[in-house]
C-alpha positions in Angstrom: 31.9 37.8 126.3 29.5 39.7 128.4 30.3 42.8 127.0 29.7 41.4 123.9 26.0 39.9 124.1 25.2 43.2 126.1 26.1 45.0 123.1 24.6 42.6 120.9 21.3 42.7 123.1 21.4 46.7 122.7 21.7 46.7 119.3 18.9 44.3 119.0 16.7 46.3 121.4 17.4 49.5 119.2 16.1 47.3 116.3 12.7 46.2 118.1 12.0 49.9 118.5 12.0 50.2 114.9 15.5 51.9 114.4 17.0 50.5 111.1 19.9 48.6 111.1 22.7 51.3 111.0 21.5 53.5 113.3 20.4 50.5 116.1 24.4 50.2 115.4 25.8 53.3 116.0 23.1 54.5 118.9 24.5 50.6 120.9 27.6 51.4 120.1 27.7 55.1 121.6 25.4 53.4 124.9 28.4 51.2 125.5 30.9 53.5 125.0 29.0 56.0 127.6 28.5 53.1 129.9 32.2 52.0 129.7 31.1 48.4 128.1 34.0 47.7 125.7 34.9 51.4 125.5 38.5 51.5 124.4 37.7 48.4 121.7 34.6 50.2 120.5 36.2 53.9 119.8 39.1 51.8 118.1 37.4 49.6 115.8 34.2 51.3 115.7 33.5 51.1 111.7 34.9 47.0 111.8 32.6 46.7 115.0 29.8 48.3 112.5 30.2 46.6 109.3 30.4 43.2 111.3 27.4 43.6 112.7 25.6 44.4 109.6 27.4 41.5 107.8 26.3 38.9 110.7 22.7 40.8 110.4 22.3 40.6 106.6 23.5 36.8 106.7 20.7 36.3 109.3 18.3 38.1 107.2 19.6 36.1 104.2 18.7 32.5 105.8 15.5 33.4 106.8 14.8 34.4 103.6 15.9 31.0 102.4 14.1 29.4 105.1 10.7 31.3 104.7 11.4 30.8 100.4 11.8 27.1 101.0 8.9 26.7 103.8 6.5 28.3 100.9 7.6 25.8 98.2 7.5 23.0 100.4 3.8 23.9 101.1 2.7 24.9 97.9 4.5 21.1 97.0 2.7 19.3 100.0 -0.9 21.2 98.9 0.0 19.8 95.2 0.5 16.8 96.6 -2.7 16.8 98.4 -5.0 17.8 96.0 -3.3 15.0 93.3 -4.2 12.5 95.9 -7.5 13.7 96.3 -8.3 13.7 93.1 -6.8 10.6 92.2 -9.1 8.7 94.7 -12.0 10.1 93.2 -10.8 8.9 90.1 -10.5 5.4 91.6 -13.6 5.6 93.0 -15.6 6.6 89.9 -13.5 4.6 88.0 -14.8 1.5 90.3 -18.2 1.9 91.6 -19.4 3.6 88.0 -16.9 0.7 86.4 -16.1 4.0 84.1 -12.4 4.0 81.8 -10.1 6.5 83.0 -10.9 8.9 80.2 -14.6 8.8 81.4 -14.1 9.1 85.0 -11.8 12.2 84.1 -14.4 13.3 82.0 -17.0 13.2 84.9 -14.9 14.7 87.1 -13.8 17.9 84.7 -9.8 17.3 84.9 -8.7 19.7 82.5 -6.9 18.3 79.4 -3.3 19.3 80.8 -3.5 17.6 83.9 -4.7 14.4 82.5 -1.3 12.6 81.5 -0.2 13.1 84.9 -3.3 11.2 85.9 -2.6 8.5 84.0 0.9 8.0 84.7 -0.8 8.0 88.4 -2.9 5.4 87.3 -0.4 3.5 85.4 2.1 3.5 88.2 -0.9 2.1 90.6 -0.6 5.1 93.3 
């Protein structure tokens, strides 16, 4: 298991220097063999060794892809969220101390025409 996570940290260090992928591979691969880490396993499965590597590397690359995709749409969902609240306060608020209809207070406050249903299912639903 040593062997292993040396290798792994190799090919990993390779990467940090900016080698791509493959190469970071083959240049850990050819340290270990020279250093006698996992020599005899290496020279015999080296392209099994290689492709799992970039399979276990490309499904890390893969989730945070996901994760950074799904981070950005939870954001962009929370900032949504935020402004709707926002907004919908104001409306409140106009609505209230101006004792204004909720066409008026929209009206006064410039919500474009598209975003106005959503408002008043807001309203409706008493958020």
């Amino acid at each position: 298991m040593h062997d292993y996570s040396y290798f792994i940290h190799r090919v990993r260090q390779n990467e940090k220097s900016g080698q791509p992928l493959a190469e970071a591979v083959q240049k850990a691969m050819r340290h270990c063999i020279d250093k006698d880490i996992m020599r005899h396993f290496l020279k015999q499965h080296e392209w099994e060794v290689f492709d799992m590597v970039s399979l276990v590397w490309n499904e890390e690359d893969a989730k945070a892809s996901y994760i950074k995709q799904g981070e950005e749409r939870g954001e962009e969902r929370g900032e949504k969220r935020g402004e709707e609240r926002g907004v919908l306060r104001s409306l409140k608020s106009v609505m209230a101390r101006l004792h204004e209809s909720a066409e008026n207070a929209m009206d006064i406050l410039n919500i474009p025409a598209e975003q106005r249903p959503r408002y008043r299912q807001l309203l409706e639903s008493g958020e």
